[in-house]
C-alpha positions in Angstrom: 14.6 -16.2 15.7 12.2 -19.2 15.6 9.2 -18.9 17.5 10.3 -21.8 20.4 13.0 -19.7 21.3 11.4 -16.3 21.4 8.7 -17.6 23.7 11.1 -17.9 26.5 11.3 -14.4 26.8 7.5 -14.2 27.9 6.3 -11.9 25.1 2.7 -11.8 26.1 -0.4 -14.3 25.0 -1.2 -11.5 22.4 1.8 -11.2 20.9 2.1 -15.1 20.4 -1.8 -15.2 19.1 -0.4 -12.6 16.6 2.6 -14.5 15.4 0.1 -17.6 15.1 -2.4 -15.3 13.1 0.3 -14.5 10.7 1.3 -17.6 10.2 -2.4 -19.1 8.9 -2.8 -16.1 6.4 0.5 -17.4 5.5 -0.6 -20.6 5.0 -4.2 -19.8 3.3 -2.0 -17.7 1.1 0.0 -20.7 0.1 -3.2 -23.2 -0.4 -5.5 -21.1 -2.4 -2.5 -20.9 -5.1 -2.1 -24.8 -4.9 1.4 -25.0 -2.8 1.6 -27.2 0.5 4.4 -26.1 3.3 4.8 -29.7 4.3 7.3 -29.1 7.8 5.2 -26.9 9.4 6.7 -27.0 13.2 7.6 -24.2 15.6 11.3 -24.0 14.0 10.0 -23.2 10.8 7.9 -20.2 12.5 10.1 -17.1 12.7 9.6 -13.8 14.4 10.6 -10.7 12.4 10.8 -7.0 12.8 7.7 -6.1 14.7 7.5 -9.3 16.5 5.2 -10.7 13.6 5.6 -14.4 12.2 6.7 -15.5 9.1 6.9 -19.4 7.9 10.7 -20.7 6.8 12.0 -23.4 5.4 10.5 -24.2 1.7 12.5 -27.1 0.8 9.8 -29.8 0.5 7.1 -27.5 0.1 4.6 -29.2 -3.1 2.4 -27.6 -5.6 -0.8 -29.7 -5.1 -1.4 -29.7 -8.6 1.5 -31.5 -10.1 3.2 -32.6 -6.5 6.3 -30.8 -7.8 8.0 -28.3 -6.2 11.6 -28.3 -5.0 13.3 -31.1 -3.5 9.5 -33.4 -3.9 10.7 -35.1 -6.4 13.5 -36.3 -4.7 12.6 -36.7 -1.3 9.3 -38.7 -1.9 11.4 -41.4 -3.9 12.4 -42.6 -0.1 9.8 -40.5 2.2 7.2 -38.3 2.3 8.4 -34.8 3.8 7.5 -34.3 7.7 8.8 -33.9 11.4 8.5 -36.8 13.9 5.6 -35.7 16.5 3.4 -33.2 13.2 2.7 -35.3 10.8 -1.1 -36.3 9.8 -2.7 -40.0 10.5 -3.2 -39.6 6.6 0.3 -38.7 5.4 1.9 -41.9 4.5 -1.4 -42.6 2.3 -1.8 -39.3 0.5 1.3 -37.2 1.0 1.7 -34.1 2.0 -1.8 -31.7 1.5 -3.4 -28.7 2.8 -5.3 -30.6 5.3 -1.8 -32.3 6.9 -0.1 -28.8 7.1 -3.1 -28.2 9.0 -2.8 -30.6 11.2 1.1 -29.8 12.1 0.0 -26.4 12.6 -2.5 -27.9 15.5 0.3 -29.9 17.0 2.5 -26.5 16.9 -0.3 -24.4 18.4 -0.2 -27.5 21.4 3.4 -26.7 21.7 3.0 -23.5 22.5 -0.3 -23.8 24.5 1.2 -21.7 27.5 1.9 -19.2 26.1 -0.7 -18.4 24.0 -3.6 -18.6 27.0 -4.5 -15.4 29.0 -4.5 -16.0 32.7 -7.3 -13.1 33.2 -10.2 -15.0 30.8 -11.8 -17.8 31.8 -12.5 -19.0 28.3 -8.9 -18.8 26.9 -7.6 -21.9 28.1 -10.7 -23.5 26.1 -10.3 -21.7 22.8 -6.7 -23.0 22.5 -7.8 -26.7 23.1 -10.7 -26.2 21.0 -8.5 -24.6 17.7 -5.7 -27.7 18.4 -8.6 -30.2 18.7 -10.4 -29.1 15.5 -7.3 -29.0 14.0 -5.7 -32.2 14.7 -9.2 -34.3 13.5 -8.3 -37.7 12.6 -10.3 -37.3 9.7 -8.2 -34.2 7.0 -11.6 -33.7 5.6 -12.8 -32.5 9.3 -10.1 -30.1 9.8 -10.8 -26.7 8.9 -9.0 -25.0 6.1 -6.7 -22.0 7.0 -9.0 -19.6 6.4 -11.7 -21.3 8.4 -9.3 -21.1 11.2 -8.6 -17.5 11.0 -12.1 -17.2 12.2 -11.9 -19.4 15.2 -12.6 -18.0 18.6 -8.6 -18.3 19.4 -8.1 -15.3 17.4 -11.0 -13.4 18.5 -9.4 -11.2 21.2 -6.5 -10.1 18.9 -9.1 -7.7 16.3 -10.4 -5.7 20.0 -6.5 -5.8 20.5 -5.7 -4.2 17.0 -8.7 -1.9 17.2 -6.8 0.3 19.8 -3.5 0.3 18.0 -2.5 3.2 16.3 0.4 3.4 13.7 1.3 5.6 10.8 -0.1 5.0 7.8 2.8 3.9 5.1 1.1 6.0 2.5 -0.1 9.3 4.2 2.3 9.2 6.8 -0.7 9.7 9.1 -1.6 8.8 12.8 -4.4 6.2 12.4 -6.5 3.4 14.7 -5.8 0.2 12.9 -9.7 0.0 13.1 -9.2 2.4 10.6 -7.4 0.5 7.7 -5.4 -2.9 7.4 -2.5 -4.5 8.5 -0.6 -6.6 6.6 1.4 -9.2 8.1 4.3 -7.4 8.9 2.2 -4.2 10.7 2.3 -1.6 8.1 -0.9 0.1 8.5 -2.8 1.2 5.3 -5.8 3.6 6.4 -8.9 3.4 4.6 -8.8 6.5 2.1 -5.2 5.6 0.9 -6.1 1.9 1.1 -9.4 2.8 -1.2 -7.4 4.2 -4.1 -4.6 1.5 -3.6 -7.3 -0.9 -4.4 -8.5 1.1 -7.2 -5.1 1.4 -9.0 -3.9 -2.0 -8.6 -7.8 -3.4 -10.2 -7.3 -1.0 -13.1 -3.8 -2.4 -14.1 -3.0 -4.1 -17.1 -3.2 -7.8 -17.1 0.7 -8.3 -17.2 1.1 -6.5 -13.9 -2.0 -8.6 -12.7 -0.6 -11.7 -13.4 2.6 -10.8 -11.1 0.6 -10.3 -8.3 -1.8 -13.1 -9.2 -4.8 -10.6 -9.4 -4.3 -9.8 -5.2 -3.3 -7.0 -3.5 -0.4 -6.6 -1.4 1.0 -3.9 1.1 2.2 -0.8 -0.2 5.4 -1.4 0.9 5.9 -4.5 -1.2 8.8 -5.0 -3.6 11.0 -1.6 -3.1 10.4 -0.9 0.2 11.3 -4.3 1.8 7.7 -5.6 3.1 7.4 -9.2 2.2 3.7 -9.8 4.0 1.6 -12.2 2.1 -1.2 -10.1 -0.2 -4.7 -8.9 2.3 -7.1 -11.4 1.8 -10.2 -10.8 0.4 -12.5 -10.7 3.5 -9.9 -7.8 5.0 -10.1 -6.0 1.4 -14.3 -6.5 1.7 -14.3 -4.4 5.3 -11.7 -2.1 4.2 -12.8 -0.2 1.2 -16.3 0.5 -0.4 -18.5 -1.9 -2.3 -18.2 0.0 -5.4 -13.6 -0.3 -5.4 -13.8 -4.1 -3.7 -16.3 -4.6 -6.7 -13.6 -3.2 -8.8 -10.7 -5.4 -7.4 -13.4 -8.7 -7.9 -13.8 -8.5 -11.3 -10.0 -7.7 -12.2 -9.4 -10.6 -10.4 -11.7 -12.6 -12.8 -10.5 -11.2 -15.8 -7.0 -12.7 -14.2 -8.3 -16.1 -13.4 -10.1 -16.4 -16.8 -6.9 -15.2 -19.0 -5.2 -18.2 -17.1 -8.3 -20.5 -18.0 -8.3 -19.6 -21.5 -4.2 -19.6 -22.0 -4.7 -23.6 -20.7 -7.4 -24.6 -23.1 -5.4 -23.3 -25.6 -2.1 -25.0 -24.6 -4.3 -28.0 -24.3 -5.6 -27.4 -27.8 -1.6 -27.1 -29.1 -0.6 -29.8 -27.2 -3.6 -32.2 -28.6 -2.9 -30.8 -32.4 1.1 -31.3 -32.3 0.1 -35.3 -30.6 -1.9 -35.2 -33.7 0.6 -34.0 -36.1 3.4 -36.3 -34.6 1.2 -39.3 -35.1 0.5 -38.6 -38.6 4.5 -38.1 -39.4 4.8 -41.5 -38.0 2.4 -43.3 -40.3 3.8 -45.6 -43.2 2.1 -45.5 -46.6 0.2 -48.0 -46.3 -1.4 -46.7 -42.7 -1.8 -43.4 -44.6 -3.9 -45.0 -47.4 -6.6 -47.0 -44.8 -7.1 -43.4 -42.6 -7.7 -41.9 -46.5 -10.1 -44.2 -46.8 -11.8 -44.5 -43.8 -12.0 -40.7 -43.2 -13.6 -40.8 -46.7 -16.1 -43.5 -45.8 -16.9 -41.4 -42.6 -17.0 -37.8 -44.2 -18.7 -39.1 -47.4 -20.4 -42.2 -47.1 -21.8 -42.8 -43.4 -22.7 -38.6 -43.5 -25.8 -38.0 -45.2 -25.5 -35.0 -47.5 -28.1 -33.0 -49.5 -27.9 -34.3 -53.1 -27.9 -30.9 -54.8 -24.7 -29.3 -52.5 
């Protein structure tokens, strides 16, 4: 269920923390490939299997690139996608961006304030209102980006939390300390060695498959086996394997990045020629003649030219 309702049922501070932490990988996930949530409010935060959160409810969501995704189109022709009581001072002016799902997520996070404080610290009170003040800055350019916030001091207790939790690792089937490996979103542990050669297979595949995964890695269990955790981030892949595989994953994931680079240029290039082309059908006779002429004034007589060639 959404995350409002399943707080009623007192699941713990860490256990909300957690749902919260899932949620902005989610949403770093979503930025760094250009798409903006644009609802994000404690109905759209649901609790699955394992009691870890996933976001719901796509339907205005926007690719920051084009402002195109979905129902955008359509809805922005009247509004701009948000919930009464999350939406950014900023909103009306620039739409929906990165920086106002930010901000909704701040206003969520002071929704759920009581549950998310531990009783037995005398700083946790003040980490939650620091994380929702940060993040509801007036200013979007003040608010920290979702990664940023998964470093905040609000999600500081969970990794002594996770350090002591053991689970099976979905590859070797071993007992581990998920200090010994990652966990994606949805708690499937991947222990170091297993995660080492993960790493290693997925860098070495061909640029097809890396393209599907958009040169990240995900958790084992993707695809077939039912996981649907956004990929490990980078920093978790950096403390996870050695220098010499994360090295490995770093450059296939250039090779992916500049394959897409290059496959624009060259679209650009088509698209340029074809404008070109179409330009040139459309010319009458007479048009043709005068860019004759002038191209042979430009090429032949404006061009100084070695008299012997």
């Amino acid at each position: 269920g959404s995350v409002d309702e399943w707080v009623k049922d007192a699941p713990g501070w860490i256990k909300v923390r957690t749902v919260l932490q899932d949620v902005t990988g989610a949403l770093a996930h979503l930025h760094v490939n250009h798409v903006v949530h644009s609802d994000i409010k404690p109905p759209n935060i649901l609790v699955g299997p394992g009691e870890r959160g996933k976001l719901a409810d796509f339907d205005i969501s926007v690719d920051s690139r084009i402002r195109t995704t979905q129902q955008y189109l359509v809805t922005t022709r009247v509004r701009v996608g948000w919930t009464a009581g999350f939406e950014a001072p900023e909103l009306q002016q620039t739409g929906s961006t990165a920086a106002t799902d930010m901000f909704a997520l701040g206003k969520t996070l002071s929704q759920l304030r009581e549950w998310c404080i531990d009783e037995e610290s005398a700083t946790s009170a003040g980490d939650v209102d620091d994380l929702v003040r940060v993040l509801t800055a007036n200013a979007g350019a003040q608010r920290p980006s979702a990664d940023a916030a998964a470093n905040h001091a609000f999600f500081k207790p969970l990794l002594a939390f996770r350090r002591e939790q053991t689970s099976n690792c979905c590859i070797c089937l071993e007992l581990k300390r998920h200090s010994e490996g990652a966990v994606c979103a949805e708690g499937h542990l991947t222990c170091t060695g297993c995660m080492q050669g993960h790493v290693h297979t997925c860098a070495g595949q061909e640029l097809r498959l890396l393209r599907e995964r958009e040169g990240r890695v995900s958790c084992p269990n993707r695809g077939q086996l039912g996981c649907s955790a956004a990929p490990f981030s980078d920093s978790e892949l950096g403390h996870t394997v050695s220098a010499e595989v994360f090295d490995r994953y770093l450059k296939a994931r250039m090779h992916h990045l500049e394959s897409i680079v290059r496959e624009a240029m060259e679209e650009d290039v088509e698209r340029r020629m074809n404008e070109e082309l179409e330009r040139l059908r459309t010319l009458d006779e007479g048009q043709r003649k005068v860019l004759v002429a002038r191209r042979y004034v430009e090429e032949e007589v404006l061009t100084s030219k070695c008299p012997r060639c």
